[in-house]
C-alpha positions as a Python dict, from the first residue, in 0.01 Angstrom:
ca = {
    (1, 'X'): (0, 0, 0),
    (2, 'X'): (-376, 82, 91),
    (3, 'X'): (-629, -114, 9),
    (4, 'X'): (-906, -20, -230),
    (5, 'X'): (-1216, -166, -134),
    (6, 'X'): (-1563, -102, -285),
    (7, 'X'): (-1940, -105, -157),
    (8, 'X'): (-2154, -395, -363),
    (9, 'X'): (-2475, -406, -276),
    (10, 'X'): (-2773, -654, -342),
    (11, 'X'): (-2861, -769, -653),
    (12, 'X'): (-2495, -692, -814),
    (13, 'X'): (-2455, -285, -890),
    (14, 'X'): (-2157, -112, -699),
    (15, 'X'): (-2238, 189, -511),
    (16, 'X'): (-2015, 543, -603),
    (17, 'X'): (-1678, 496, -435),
    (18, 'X'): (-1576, 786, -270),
    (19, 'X'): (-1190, 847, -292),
    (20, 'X'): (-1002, 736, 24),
    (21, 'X'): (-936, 970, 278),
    (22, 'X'): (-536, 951, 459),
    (23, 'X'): (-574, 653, 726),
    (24, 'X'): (-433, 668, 1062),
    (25, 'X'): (-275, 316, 1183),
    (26, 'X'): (-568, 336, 1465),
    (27, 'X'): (-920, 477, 1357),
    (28, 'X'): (-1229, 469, 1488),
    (29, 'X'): (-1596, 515, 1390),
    (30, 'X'): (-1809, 819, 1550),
    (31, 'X'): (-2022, 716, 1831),
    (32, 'X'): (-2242, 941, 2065),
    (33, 'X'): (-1997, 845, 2343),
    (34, 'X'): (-1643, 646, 2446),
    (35, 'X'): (-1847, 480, 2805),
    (36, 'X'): (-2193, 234, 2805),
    (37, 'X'): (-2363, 174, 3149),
    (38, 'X'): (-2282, -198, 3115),
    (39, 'X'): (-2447, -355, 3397),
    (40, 'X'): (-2271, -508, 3674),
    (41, 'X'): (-2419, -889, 3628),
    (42, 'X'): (-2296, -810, 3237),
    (43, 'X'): (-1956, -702, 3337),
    (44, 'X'): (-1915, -1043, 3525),
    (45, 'X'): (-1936, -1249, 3203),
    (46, 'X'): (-1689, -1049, 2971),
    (47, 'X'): (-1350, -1040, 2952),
    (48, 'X'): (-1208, -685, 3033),
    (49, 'X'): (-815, -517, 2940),
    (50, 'X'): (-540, -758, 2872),
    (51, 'X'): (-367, -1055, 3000),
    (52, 'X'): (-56, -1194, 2862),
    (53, 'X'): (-174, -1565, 2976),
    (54, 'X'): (-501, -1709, 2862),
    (55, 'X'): (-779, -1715, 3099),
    (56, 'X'): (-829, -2096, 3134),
    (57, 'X'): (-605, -2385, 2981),
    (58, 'X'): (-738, -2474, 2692),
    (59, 'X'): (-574, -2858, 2622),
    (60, 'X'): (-694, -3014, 2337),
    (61, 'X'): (-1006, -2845, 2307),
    (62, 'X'): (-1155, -2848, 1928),
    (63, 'X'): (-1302, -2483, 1873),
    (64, 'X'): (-1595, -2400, 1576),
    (65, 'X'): (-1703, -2789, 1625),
    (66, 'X'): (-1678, -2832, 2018),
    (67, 'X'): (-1595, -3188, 2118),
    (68, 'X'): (-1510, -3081, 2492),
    (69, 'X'): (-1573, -2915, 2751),
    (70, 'X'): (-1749, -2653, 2547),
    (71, 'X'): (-1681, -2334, 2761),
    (72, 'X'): (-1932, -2079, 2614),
    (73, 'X'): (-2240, -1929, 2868),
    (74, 'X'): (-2608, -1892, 2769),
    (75, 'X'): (-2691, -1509, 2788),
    (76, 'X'): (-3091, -1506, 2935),
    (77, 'X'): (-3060, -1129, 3051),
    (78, 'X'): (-3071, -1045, 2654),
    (79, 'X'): (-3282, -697, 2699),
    (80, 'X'): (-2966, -571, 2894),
    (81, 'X'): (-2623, -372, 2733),
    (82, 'X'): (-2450, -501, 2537),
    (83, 'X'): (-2630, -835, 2497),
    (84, 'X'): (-2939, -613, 2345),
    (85, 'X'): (-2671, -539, 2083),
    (86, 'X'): (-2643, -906, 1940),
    (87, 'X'): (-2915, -1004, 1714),
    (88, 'X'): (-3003, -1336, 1587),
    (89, 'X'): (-3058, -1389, 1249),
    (90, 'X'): (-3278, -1603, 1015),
    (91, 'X'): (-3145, -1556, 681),
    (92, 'X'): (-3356, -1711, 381),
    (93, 'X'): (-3157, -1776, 79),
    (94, 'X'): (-3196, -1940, -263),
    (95, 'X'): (-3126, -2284, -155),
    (96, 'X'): (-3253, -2283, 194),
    (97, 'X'): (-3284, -2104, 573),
    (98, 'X'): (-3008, -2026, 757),
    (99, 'X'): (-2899, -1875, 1080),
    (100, 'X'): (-2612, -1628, 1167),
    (101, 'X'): (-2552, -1326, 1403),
    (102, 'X'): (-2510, -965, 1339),
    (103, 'X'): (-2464, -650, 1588),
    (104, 'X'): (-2548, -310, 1570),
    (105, 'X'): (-2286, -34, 1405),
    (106, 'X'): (-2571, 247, 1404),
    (107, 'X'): (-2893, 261, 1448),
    (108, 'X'): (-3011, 143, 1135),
    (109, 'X'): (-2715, -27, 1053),
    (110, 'X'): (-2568, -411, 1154),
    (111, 'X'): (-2274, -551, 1068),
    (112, 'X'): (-2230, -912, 1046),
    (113, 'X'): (-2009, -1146, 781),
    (114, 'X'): (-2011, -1185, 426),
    (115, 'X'): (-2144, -1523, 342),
    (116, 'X'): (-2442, -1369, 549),
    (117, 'X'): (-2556, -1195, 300),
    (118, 'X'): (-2398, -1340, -22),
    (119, 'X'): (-2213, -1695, -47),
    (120, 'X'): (-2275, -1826, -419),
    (121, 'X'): (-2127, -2151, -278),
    (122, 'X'): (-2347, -2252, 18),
    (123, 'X'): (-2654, -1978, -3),
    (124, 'X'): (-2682, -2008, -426),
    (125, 'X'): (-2618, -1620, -427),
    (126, 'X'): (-2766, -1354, -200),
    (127, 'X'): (-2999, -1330, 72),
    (128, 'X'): (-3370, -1305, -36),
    (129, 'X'): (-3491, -1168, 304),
    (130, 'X'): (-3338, -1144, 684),
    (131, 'X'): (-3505, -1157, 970),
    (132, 'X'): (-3378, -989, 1268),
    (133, 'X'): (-3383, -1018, 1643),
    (134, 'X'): (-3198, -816, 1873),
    (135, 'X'): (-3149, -959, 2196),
    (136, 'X'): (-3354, -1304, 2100),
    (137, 'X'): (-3397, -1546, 2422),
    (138, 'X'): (-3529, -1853, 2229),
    (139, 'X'): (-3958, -1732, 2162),
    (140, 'X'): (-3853, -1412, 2349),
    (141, 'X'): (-3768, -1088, 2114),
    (142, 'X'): (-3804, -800, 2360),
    (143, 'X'): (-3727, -565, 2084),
    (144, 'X'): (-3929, -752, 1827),
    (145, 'X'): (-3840, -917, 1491),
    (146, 'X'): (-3760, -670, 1169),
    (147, 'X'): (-3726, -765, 833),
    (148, 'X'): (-3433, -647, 596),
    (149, 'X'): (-3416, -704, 218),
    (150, 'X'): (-3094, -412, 190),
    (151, 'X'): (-2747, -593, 219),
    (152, 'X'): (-2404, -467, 106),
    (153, 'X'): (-2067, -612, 95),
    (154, 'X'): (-1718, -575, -52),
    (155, 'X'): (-1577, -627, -392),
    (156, 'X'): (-1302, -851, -262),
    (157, 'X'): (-1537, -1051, -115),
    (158, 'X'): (-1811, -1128, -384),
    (159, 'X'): (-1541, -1165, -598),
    (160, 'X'): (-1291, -1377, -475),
    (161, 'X'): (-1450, -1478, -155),
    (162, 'X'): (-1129, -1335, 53),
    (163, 'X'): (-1156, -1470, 370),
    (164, 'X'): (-962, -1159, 507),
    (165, 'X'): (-1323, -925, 379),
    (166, 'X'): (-1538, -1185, 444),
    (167, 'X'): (-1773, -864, 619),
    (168, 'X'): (-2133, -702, 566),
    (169, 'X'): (-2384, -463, 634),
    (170, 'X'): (-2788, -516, 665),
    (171, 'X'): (-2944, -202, 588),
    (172, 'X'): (-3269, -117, 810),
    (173, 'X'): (-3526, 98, 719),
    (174, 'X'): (-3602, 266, 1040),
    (175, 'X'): (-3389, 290, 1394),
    (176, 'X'): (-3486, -18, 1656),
    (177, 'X'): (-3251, 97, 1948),
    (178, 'X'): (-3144, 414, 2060),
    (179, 'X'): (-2872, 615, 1892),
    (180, 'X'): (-2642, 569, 2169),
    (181, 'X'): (-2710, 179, 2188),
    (182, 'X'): (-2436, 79, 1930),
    (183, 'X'): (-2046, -66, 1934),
    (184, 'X'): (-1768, 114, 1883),
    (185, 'X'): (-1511, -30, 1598),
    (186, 'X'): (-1155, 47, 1619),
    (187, 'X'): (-877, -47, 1389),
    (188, 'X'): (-572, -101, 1635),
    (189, 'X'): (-208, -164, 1553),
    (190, 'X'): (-64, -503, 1666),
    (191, 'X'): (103, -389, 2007),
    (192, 'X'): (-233, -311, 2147),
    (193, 'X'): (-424, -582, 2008),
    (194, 'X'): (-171, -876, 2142),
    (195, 'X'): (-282, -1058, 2434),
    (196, 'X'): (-575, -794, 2444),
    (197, 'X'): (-900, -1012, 2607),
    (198, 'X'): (-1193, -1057, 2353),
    (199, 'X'): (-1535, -1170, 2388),
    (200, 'X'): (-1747, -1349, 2112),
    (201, 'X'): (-2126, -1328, 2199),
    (202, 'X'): (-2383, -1464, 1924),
    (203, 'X'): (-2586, -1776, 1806),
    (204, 'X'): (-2498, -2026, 1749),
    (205, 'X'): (-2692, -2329, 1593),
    (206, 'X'): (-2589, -2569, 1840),
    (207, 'X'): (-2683, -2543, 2125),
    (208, 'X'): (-2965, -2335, 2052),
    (209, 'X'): (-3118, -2363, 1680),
    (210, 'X'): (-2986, -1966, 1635),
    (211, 'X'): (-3230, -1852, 1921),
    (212, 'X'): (-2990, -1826, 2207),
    (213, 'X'): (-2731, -1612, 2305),
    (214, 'X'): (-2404, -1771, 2396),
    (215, 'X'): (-2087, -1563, 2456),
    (216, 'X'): (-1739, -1684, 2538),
    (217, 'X'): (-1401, -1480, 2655),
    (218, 'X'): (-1032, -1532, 2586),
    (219, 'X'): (-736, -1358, 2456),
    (220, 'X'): (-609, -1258, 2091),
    (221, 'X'): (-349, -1526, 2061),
    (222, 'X'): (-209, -1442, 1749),
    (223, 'X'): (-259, -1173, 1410),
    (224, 'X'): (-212, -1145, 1085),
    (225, 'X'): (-223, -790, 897),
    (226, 'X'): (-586, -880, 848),
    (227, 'X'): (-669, -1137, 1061),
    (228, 'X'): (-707, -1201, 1437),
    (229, 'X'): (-669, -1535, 1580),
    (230, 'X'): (-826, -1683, 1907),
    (231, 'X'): (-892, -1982, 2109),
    (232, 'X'): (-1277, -1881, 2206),
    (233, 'X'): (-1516, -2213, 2118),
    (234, 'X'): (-1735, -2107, 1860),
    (235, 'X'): (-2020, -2347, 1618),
    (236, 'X'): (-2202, -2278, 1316),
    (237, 'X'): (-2432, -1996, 1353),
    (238, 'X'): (-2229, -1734, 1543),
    (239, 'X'): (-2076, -1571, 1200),
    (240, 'X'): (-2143, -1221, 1213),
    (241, 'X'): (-2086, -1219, 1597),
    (242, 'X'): (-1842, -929, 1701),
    (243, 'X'): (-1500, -979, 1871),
    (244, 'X'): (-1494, -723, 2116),
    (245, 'X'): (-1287, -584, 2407),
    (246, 'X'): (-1401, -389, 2681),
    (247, 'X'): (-1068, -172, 2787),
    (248, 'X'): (-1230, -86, 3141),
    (249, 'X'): (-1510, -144, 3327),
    (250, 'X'): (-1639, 202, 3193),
    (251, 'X'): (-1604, 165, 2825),
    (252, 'X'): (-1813, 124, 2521),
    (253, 'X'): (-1788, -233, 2415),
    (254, 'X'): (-1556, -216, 2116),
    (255, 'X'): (-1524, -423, 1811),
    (256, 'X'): (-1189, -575, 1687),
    (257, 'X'): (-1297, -826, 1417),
    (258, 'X'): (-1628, -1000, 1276),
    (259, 'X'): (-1624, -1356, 1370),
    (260, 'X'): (-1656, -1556, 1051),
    (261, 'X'): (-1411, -1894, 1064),
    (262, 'X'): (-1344, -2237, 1275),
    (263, 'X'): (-982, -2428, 1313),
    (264, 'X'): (-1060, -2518, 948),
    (265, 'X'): (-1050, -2112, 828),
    (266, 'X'): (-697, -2112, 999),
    (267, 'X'): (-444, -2077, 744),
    (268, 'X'): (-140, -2320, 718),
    (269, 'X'): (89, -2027, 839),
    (270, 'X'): (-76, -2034, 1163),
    (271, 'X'): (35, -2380, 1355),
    (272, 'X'): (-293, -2317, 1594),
    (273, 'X'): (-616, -2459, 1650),
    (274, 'X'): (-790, -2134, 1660),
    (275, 'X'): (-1079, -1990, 1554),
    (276, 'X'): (-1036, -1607, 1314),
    (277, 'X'): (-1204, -1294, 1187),
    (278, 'X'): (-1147, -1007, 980),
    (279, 'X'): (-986, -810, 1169),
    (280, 'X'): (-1097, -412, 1176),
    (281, 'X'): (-801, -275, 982),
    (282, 'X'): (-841, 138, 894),
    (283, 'X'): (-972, 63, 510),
    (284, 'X'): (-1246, -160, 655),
    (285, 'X'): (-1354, 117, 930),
    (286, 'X'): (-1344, 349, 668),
    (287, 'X'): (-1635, 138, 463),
    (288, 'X'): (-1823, 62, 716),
    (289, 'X'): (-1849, 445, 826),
    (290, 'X'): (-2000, 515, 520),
    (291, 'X'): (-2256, 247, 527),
    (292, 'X'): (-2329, 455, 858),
    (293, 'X'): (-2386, 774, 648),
    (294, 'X'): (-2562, 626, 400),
    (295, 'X'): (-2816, 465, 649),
    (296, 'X'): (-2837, 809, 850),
    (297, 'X'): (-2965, 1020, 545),
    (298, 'X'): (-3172, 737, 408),
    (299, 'X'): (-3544, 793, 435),
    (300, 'X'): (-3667, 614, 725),
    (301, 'X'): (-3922, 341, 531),
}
């Protein structure tokens, strides 16, 4: 049965929900091109194709709090593809500063979690401000620091706090990349997504305080129909990030699912100590396309 999800954007008003369109069991959004000139240097820190074995044994290896060998790698080359992609975010809320990650989806358009934007539990209720830095190396901001104050999310998330649509969108008022300097997102059914290589690249507040890059590289190790599930150390501070596979060398880094939970997010019905995210499913790619419209025939502030 599809899933009817609706746009709710900051303070607490809805925006028009446009009927549905059919869904496809793989979907994708529109992007200039399928290929990104991902460096070389780039390509040796991610994770490319498919392995049915994970990349390194993990033992007993704690995940969102690391108590081990923690195996994540400090990005510096951050004005590079598709680092440039990740920004860093300083989030003020009602009851206090926090950081999180979030990654472009269009050009005036990021996606990152949820609780973000709006977490009545931890936040008191909804962002007041954002503060955004793509590609942040600690003081360094080679694309600078924007402000948003525009954030939507989805019904089943403000709502019930569904940790399945715990997703987002910050709303920019004018372009800070290129148009052809976004991710892809695909919704793919669970034969290609098993054992498919994913990298998680965002920051995290330790190490870092929220101003460095860190990314990390494993497999999908299990699924839900709305979760992913992997063994990729993670901390506080990388919600937001995307989970993203790189099918070749050649490709346009695409997203998979919006890291947003630790072990302690893993559901009893999953015997793993793994971290999860939403997992693009058609319905969700179908939302966040038209927070892409929306954005692209918004007056640029």
């Amino acid at each position: 049965m599809a899933i009817r999800l609706v746009s709710v954007s900051k303070p607490t008003t809805e925006s028009e929900v446009v009927p549905p369109r059919a869904l496809t069991a793989r979907a994708a959004t529109r992007v200039p091109s399928s290929t990104m000139d991902v460096p070389p240097a780039a390509l040796r820190r991610l994770a490319v194709g498919k392995s049915p074995e994970p990349i390194s044994p993990r033992g007993g290896i704690a995940l969102e709090t690391v108590f081990g060998l923690d195996e994540r790698t400090r990005i510096v080359s951050t004005e590079t593809l598709p680092w440039k992609l990740v920004c860093a975010l300083a989030i003020d809320a009602p009851w206090g500063s926090y950081v999180g990650t979030g990654w472009f989806a269009g050009p005036r358009t990021l996606v990152t979690a949820g609780h973000c934007v709006f977490d009545a539990r931890q936040m008191g209720g909804w962002a007041r401000e954002i503060r955004i830095a793509p590609g942040r190396d600690r003081e360094r901001t080679p694309f600078g620091i924007v402000t948003a104050t525009r954030f939507s999310t989805l019904n089943t998330w403000v709502e019930n706090q569904d940790a399945d649509f715990d997703i987002a969108a910050i709303h920019l008022d004018a372009p800070v990349l290129g148009a052809d300097e976004v991710f892809a997102i695909e919704a793919l059914p669970d034969a290609e997504l098993r054992d498919t290589l994913v990298n998680v690249s965002g920051y995290p507040g330790n190490p870092g305080g929220g101003q460095e890059l860190w990314s990390a590289k494993n497999r999908i190790k299990d699924l839900t129909p709305r979760r992913i599930f992997y063994d990729i150390d993670t901390s506080g501070g990388q919600s937001g990030a995307p989970v993203y596979r790189l099918d070749s060398e050649g490709a346009r880094p695409s997203v998979v699912g919006i890291h947003a939970y630790g072990e302690g997010g893993t559901p009893a019905s999953i015997p793993l100590r793994v971290n999860s995210a939403p997992r693009m499913i058609p319905e969700v790619v179908e939302q966040i396309q038209k927070w892409l419209d929306e954005d692209a025939l918004a007056p640029v502030g």
